[in-house]
Structure formats: C-alpha cells, structure tokens
PDB file of N, CA, C, O and CB in Angstrom:
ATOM      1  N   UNK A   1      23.337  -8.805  17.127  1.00  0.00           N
ATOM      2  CA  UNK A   1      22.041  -9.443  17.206  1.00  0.00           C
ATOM      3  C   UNK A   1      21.311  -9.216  15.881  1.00  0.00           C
ATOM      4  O   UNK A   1      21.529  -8.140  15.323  1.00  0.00           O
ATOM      5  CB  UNK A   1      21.218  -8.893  18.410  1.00  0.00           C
ATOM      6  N   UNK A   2      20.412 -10.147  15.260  1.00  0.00           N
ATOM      7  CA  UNK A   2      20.365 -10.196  13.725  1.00  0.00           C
ATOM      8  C   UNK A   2      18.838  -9.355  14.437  1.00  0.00           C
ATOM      9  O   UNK A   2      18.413  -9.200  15.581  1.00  0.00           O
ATOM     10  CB  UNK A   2      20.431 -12.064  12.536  1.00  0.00           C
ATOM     11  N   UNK A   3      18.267  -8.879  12.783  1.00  0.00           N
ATOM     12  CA  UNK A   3      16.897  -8.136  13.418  1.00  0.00           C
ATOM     13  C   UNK A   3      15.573  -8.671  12.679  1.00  0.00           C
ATOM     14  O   UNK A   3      15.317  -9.087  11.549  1.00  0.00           O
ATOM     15  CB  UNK A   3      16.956  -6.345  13.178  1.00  0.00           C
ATOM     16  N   UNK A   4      14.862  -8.459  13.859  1.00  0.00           N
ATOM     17  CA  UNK A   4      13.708  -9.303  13.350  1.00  0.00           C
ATOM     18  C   UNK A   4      12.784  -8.367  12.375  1.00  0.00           C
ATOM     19  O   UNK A   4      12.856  -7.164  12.125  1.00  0.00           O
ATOM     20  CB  UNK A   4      12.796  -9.908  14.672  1.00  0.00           C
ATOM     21  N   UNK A   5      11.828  -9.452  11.894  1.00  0.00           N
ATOM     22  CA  UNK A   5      10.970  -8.274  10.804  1.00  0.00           C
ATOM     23  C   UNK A   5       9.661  -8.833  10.844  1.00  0.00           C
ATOM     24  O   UNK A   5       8.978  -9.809  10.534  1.00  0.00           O
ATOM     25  CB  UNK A   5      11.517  -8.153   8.987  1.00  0.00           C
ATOM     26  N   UNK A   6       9.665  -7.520  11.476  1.00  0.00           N
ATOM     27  CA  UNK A   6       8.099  -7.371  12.513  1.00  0.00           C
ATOM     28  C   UNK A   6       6.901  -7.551  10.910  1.00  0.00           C
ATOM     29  O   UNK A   6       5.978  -8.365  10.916  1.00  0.00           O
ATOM     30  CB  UNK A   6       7.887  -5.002  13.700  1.00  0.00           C
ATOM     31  N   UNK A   7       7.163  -6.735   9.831  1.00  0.00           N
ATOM     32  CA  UNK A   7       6.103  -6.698   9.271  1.00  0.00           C
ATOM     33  C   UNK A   7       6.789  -6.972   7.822  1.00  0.00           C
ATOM     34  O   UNK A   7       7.989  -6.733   7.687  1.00  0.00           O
ATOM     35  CB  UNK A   7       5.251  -5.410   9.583  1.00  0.00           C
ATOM     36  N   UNK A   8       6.223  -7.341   7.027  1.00  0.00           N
ATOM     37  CA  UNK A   8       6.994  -6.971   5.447  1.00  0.00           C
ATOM     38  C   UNK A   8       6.280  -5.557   5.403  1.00  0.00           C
ATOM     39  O   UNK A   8       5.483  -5.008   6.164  1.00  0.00           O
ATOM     40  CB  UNK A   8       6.523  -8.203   3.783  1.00  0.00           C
ATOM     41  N   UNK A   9       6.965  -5.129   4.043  1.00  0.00           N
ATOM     42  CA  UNK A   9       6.275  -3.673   3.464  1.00  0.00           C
ATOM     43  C   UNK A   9       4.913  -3.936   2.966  1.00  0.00           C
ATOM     44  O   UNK A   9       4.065  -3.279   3.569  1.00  0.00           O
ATOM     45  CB  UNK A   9       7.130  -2.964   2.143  1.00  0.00           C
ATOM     46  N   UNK A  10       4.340  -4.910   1.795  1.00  0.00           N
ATOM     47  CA  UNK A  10       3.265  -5.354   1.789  1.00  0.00           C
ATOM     48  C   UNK A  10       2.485  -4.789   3.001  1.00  0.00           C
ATOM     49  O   UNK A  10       1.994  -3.668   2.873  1.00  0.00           O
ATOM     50  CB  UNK A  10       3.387  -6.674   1.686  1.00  0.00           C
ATOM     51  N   UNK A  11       2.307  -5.533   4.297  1.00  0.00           N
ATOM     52  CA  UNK A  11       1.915  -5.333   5.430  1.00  0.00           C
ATOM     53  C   UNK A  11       1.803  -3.800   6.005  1.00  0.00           C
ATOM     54  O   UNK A  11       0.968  -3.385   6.808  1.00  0.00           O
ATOM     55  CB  UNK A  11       2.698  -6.106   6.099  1.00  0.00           C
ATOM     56  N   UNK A  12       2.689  -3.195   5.484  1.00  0.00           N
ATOM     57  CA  UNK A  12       2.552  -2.004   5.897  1.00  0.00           C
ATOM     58  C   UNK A  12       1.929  -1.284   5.163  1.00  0.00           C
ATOM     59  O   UNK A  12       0.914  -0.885   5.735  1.00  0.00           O
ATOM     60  CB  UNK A  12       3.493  -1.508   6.153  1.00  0.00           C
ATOM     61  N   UNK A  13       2.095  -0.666   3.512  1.00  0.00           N
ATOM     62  CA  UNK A  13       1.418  -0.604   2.672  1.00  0.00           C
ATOM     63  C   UNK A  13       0.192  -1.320   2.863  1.00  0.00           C
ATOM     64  O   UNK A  13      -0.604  -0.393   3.011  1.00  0.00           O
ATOM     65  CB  UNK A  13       2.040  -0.858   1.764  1.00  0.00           C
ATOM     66  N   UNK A  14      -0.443  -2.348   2.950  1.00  0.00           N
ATOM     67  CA  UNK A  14      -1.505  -2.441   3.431  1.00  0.00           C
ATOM     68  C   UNK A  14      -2.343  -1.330   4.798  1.00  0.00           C
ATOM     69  O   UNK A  14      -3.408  -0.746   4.601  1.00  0.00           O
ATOM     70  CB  UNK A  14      -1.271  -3.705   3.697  1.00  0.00           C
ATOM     71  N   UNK A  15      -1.799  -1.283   5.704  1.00  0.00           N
ATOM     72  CA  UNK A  15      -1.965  -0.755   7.112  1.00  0.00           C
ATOM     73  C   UNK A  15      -1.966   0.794   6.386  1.00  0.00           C
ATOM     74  O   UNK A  15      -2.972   1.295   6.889  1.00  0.00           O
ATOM     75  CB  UNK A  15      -0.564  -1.222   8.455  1.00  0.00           C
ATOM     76  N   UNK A  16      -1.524   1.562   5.701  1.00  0.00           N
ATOM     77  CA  UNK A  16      -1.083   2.680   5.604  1.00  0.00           C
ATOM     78  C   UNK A  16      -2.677   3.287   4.638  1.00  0.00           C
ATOM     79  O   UNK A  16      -3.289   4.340   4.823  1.00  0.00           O
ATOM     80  CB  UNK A  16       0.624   2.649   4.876  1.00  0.00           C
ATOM     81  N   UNK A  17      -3.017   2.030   3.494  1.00  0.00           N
ATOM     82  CA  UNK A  17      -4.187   2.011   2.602  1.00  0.00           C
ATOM     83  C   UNK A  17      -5.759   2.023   3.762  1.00  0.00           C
ATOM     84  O   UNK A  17      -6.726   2.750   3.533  1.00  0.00           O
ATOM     85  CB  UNK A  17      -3.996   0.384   1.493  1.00  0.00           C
ATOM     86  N   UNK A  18      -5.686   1.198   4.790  1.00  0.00           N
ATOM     87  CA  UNK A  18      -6.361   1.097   5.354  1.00  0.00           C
ATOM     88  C   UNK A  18      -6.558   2.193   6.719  1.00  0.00           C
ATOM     89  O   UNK A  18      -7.612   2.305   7.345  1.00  0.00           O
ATOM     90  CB  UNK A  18      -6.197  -0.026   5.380  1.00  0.00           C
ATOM     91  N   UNK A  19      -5.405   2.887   6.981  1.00  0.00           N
ATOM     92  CA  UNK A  19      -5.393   3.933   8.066  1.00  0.00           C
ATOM     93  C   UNK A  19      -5.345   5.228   7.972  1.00  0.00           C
ATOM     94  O   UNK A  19      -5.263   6.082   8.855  1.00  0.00           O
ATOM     95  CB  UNK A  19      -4.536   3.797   8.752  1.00  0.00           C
ATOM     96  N   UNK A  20      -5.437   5.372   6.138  1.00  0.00           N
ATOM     97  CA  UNK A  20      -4.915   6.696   5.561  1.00  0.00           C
ATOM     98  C   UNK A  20      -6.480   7.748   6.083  1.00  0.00           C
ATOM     99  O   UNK A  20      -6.333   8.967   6.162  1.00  0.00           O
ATOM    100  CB  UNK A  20      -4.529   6.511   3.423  1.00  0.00           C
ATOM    101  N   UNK A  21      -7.748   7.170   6.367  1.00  0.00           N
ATOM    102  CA  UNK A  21      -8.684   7.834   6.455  1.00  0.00           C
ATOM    103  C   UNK A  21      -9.652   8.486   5.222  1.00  0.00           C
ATOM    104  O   UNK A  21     -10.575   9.280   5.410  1.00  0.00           O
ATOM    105  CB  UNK A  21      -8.182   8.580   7.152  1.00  0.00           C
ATOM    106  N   UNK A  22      -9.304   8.067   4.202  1.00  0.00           N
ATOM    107  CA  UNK A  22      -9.557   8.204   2.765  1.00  0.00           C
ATOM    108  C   UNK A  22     -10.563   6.919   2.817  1.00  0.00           C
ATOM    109  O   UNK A  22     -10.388   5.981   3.594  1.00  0.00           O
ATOM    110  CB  UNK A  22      -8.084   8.127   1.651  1.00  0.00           C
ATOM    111  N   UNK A  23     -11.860   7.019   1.694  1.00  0.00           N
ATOM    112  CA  UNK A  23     -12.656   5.803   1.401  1.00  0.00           C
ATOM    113  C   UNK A  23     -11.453   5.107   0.021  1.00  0.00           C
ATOM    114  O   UNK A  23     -10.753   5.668  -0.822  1.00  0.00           O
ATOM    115  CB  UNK A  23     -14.619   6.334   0.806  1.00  0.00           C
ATOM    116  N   UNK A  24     -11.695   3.704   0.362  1.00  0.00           N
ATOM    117  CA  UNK A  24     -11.071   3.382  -0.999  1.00  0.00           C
ATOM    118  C   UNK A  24     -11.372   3.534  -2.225  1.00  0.00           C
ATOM    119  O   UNK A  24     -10.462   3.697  -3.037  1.00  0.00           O
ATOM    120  CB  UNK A  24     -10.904   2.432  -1.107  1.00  0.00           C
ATOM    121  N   UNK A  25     -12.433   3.519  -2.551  1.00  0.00           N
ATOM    122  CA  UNK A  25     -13.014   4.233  -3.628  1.00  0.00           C
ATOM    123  C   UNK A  25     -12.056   5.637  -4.320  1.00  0.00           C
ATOM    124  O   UNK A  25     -11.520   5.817  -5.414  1.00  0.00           O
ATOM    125  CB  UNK A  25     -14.455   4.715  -2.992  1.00  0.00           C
ATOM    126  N   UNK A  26     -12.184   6.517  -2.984  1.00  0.00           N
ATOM    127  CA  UNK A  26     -11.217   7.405  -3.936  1.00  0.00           C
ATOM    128  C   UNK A  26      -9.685   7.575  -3.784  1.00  0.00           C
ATOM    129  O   UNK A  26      -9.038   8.588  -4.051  1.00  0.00           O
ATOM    130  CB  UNK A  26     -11.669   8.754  -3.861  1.00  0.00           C
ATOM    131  N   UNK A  27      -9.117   6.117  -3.192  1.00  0.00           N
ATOM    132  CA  UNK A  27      -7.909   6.346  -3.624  1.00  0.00           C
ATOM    133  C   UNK A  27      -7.113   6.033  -4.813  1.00  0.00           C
ATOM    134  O   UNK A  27      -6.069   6.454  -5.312  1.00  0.00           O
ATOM    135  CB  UNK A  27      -7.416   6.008  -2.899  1.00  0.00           C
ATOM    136  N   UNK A  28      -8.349   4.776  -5.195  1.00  0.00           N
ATOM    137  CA  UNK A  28      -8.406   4.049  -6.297  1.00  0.00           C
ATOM    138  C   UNK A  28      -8.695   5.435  -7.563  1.00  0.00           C
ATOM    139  O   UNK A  28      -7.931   5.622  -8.510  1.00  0.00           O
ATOM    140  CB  UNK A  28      -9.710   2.743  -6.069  1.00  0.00           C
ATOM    141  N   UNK A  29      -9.681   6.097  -7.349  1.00  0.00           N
ATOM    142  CA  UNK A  29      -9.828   7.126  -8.201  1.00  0.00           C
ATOM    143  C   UNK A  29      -8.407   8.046  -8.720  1.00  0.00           C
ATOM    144  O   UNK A  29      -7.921   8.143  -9.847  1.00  0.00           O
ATOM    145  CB  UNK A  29     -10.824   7.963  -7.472  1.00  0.00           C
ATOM    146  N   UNK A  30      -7.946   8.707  -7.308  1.00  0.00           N
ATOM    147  CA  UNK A  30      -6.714   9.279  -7.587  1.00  0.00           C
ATOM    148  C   UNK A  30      -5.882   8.548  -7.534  1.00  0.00           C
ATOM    149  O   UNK A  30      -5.021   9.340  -7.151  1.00  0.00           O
ATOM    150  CB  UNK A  30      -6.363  10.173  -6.971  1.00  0.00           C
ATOM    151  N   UNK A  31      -5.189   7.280  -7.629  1.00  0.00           N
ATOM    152  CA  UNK A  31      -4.311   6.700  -8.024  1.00  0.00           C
ATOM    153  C   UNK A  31      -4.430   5.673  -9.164  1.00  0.00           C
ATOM    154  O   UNK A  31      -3.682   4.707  -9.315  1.00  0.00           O
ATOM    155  CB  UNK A  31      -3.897   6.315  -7.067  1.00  0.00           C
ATOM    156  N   UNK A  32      -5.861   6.139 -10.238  1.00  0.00           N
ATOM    157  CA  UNK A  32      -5.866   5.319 -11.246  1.00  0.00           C
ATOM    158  C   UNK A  32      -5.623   3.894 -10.994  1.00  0.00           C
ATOM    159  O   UNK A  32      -5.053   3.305 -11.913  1.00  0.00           O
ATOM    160  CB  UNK A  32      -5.044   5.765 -12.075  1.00  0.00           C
ATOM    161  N   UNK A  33      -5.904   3.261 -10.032  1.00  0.00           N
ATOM    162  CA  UNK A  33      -5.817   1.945  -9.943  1.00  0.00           C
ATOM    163  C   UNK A  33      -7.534   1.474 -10.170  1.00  0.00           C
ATOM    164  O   UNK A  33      -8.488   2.249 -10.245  1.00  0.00           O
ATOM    165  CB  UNK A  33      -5.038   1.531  -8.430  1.00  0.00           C
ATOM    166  N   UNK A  34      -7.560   0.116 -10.239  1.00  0.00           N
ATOM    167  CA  UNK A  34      -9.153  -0.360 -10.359  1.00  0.00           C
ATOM    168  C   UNK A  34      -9.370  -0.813  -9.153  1.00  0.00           C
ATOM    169  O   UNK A  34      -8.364  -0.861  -8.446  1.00  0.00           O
ATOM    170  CB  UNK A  34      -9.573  -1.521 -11.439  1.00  0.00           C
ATOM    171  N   UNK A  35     -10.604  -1.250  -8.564  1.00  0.00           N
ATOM    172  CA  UNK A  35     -10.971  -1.319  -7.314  1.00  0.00           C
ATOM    173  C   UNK A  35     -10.784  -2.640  -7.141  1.00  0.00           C
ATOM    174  O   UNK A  35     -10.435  -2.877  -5.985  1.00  0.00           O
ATOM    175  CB  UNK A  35     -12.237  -0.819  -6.989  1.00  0.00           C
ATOM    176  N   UNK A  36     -10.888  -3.765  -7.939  1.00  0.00           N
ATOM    177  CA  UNK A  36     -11.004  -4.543  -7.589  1.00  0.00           C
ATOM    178  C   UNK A  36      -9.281  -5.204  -7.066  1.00  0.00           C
ATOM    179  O   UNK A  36      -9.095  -6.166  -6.322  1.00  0.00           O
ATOM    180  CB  UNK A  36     -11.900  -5.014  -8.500  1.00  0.00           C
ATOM    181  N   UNK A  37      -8.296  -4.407  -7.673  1.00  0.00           N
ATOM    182  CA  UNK A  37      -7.226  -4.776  -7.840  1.00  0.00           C
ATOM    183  C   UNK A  37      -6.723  -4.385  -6.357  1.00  0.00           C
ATOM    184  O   UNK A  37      -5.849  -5.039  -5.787  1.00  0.00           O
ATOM    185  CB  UNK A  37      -6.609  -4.224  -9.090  1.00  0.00           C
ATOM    186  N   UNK A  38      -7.182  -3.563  -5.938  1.00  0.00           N
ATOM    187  CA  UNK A  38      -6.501  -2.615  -4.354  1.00  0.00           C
ATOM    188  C   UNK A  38      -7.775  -3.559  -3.240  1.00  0.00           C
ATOM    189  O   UNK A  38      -7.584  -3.573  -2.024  1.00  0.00           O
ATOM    190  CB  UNK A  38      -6.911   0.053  -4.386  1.00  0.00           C
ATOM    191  N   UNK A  39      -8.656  -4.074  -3.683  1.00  0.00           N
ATOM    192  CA  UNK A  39      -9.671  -4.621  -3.092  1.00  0.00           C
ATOM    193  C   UNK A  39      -8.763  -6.178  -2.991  1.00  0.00           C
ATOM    194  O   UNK A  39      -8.354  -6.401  -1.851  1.00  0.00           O
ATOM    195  CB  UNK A  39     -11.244  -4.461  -4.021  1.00  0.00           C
ATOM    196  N   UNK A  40      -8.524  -6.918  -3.713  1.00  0.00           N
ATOM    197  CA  UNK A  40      -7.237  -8.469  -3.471  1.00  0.00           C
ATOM    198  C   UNK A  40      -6.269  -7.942  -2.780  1.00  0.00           C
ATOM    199  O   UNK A  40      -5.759  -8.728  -1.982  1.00  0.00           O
ATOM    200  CB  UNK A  40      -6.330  -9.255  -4.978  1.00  0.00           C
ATOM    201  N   UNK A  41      -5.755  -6.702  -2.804  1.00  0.00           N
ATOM    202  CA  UNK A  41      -4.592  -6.759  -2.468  1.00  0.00           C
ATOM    203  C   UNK A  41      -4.880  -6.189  -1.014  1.00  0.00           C
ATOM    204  O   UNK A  41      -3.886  -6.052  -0.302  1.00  0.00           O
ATOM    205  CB  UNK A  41      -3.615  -6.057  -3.440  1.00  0.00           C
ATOM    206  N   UNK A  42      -5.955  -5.885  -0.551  1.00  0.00           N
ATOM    207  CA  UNK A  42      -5.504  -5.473   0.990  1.00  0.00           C
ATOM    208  C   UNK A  42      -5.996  -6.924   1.377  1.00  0.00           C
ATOM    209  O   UNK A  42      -5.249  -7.490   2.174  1.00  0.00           O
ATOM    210  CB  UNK A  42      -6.378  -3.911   1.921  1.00  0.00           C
ATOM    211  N   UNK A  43      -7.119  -7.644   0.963  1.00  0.00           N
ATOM    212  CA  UNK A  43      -7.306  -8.725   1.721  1.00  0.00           C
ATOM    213  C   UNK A  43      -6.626  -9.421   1.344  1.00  0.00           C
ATOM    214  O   UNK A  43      -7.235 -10.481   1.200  1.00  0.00           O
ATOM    215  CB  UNK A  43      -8.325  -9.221   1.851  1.00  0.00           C
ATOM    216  N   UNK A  44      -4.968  -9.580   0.864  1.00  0.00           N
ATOM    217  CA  UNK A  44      -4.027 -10.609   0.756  1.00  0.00           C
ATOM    218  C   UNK A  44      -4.350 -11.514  -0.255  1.00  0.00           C
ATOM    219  O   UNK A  44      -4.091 -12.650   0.141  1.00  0.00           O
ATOM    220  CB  UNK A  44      -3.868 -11.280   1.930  1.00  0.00           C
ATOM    221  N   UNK A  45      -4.815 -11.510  -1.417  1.00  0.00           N
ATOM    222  CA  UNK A  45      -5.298 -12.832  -2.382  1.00  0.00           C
ATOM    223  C   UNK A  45      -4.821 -11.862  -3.806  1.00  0.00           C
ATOM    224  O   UNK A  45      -4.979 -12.333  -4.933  1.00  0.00           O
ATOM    225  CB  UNK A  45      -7.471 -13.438  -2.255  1.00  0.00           C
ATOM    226  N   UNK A  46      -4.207 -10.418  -3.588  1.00  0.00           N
ATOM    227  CA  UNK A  46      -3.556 -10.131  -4.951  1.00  0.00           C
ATOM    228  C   UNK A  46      -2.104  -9.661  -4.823  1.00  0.00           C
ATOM    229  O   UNK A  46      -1.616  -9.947  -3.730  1.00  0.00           O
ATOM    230  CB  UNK A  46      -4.366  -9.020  -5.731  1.00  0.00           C
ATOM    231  N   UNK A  47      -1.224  -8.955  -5.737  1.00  0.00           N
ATOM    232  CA  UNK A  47       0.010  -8.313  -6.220  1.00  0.00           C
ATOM    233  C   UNK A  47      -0.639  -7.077  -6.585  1.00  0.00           C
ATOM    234  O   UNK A  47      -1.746  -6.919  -7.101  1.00  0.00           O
ATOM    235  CB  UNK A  47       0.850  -9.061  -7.429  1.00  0.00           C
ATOM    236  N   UNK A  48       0.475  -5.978  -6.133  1.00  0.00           N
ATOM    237  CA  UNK A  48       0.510  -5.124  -7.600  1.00  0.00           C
ATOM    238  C   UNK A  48       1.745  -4.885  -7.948  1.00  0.00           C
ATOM    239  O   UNK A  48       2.751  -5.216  -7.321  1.00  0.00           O
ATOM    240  CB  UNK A  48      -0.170  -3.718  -7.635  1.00  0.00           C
ATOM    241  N   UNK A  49       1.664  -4.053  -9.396  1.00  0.00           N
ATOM    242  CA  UNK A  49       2.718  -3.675  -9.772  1.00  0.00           C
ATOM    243  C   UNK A  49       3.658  -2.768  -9.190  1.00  0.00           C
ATOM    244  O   UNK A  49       2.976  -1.909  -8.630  1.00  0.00           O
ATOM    245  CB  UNK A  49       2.483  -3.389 -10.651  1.00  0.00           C
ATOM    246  N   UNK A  50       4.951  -2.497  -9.023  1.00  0.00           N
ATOM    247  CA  UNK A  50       5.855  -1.496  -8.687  1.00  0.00           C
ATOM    248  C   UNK A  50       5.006  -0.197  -9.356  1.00  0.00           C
ATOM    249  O   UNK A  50       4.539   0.737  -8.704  1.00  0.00           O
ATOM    250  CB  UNK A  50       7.472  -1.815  -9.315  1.00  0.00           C
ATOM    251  N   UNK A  51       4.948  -0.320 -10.385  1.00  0.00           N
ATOM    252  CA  UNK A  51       4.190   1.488 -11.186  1.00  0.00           C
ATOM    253  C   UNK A  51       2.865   1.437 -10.026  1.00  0.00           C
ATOM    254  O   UNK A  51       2.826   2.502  -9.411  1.00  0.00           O
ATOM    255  CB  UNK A  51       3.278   1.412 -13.688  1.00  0.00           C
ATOM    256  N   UNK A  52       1.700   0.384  -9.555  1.00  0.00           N
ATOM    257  CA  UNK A  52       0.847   0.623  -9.153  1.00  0.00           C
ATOM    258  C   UNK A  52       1.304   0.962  -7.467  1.00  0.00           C
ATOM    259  O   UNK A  52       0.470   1.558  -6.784  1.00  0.00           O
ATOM    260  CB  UNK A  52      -0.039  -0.370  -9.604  1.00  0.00           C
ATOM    261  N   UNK A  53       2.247   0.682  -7.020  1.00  0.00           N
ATOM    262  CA  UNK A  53       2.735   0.881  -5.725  1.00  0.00           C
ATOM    263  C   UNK A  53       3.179   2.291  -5.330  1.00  0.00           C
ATOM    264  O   UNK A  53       3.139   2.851  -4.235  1.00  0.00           O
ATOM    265  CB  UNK A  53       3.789   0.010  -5.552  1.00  0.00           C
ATOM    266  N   UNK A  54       3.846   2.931  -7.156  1.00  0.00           N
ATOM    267  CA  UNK A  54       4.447   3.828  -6.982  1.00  0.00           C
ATOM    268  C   UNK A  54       3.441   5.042  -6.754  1.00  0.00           C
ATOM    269  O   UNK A  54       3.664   6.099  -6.164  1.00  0.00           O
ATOM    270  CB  UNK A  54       5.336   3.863  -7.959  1.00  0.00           C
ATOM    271  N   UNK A  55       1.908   4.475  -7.574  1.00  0.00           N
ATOM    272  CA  UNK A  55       0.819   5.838  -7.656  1.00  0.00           C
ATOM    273  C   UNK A  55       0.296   5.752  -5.849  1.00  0.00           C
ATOM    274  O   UNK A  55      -0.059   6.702  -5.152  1.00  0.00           O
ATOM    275  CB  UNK A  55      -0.947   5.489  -9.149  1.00  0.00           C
ATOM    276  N   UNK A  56       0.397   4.420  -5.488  1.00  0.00           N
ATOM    277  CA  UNK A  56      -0.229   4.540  -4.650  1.00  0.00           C
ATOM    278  C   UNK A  56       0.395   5.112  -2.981  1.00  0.00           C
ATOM    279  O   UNK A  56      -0.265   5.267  -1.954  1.00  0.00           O
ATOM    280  CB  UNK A  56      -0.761   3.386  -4.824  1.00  0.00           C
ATOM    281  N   UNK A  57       1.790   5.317  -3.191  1.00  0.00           N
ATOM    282  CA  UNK A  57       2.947   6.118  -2.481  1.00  0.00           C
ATOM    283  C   UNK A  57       2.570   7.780  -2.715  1.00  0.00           C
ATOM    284  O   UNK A  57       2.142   8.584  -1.887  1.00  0.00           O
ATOM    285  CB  UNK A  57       4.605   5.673  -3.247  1.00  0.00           C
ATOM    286  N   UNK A  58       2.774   7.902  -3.622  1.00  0.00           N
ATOM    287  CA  UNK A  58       2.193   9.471  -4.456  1.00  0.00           C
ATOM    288  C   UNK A  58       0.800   9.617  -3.853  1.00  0.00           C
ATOM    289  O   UNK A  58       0.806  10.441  -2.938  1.00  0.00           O
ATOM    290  CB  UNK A  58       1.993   9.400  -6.480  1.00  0.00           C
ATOM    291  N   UNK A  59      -0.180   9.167  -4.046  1.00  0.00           N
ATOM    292  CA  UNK A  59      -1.437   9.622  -3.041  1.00  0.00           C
ATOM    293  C   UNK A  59      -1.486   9.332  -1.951  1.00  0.00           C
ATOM    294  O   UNK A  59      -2.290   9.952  -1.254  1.00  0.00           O
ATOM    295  CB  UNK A  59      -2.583   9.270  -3.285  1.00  0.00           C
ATOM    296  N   UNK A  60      -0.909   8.594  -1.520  1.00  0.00           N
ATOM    297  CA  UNK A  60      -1.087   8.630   0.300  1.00  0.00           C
ATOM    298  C   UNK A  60       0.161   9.091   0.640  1.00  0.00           C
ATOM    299  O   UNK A  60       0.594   8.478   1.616  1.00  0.00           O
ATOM    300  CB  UNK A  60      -1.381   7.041   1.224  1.00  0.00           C
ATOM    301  N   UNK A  61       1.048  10.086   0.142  1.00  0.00           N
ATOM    302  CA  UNK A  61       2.171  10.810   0.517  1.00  0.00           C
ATOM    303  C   UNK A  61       3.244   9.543   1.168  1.00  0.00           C
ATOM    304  O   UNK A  61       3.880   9.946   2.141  1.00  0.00           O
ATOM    305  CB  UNK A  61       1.678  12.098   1.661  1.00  0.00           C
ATOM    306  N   UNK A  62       3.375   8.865   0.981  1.00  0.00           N
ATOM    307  CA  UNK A  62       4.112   7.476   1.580  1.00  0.00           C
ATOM    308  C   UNK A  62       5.625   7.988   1.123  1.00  0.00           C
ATOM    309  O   UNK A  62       5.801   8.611   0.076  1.00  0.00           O
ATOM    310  CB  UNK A  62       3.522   5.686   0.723  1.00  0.00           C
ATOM    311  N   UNK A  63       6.528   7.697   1.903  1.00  0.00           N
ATOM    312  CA  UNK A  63       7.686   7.385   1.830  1.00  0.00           C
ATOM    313  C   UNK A  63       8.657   6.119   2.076  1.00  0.00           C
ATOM    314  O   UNK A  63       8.224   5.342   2.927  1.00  0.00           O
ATOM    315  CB  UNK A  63       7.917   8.099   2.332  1.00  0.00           C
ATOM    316  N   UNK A  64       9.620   5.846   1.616  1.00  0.00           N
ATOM    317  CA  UNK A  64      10.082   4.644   2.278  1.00  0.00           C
ATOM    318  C   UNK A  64      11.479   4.858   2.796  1.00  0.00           C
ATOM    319  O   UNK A  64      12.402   5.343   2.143  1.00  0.00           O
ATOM    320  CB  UNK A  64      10.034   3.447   1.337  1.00  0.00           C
ATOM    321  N   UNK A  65      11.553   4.267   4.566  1.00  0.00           N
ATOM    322  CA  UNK A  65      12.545   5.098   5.163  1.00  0.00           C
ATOM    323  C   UNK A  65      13.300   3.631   5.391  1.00  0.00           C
ATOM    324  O   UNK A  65      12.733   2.538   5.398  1.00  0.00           O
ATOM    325  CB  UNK A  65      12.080   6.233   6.593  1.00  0.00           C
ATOM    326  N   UNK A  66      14.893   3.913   5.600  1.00  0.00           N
ATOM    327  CA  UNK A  66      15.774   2.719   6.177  1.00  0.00           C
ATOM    328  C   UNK A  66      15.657   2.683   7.336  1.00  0.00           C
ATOM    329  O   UNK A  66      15.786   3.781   7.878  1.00  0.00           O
ATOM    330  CB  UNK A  66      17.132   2.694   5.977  1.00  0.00           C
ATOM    331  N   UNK A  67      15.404   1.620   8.158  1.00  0.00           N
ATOM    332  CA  UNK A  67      15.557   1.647   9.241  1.00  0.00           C
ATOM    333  C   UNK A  67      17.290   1.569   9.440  1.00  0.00           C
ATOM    334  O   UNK A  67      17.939   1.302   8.429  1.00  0.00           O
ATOM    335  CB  UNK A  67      14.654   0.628   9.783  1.00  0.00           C
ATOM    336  N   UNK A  68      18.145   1.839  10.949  1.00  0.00           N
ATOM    337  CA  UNK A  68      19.460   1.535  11.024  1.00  0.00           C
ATOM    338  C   UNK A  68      19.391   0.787  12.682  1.00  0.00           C
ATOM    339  O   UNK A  68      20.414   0.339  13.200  1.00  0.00           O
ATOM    340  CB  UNK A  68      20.505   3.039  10.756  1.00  0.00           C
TER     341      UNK A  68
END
C-alpha cells in the first residue's frame, strides 16, 4: 500500500515554529534570521534557505526522523 503524506516538512517546520512556545521575535533573534523572512514563511507567501532551516532546527532543537 503506497503512503500517504499527511503533511510536507514545510508544514511541519511551520507547526513546530508556531508550537515551540517561544515569541517569534526571539527565535528570529537566536537564529539570526530577519523577521520579516520567518514572518512569509509561516504564513506561506515565502522560502527559506537550507542554512536558514538549518539555524532554525538548531534553536528549536528539531530533528529530522525517517519514518518506516
């Protein structure tokens, strides 16, 4: 049975920015990102970079697991 995909990562990474319990303000602070850039990108109208994905894994302790 092929498997469905409930969410992209985007989507989750989003959910994870928004549930971490942190103001955005300072995640943007400790992950050197600009606000406006993490501000498009949760309401879906930006990108970021892999390097900006990677700071933003590093402050919200994020990992990325395989599902099997």
């Amino acid at each position: 049975m092929p498997r469905v995909r409930v969410e992209t990562f985007s989507d989750q990474l989003r959910a994870a920015i928004l549930n971490s319990g942190r103001p955005r303000s300072h995640v943007c602070a400790d992950a050197d990102i600009d606000p406006s850039h993490l501000h498009r990108f949760v309401h879906g109208t930006g990108r970021l970079t892999n390097d900006t994905i990677d700071r933003l894994a590093k402050v919200l302790n994020l990992s990325l697991v395989v599902e099997e």
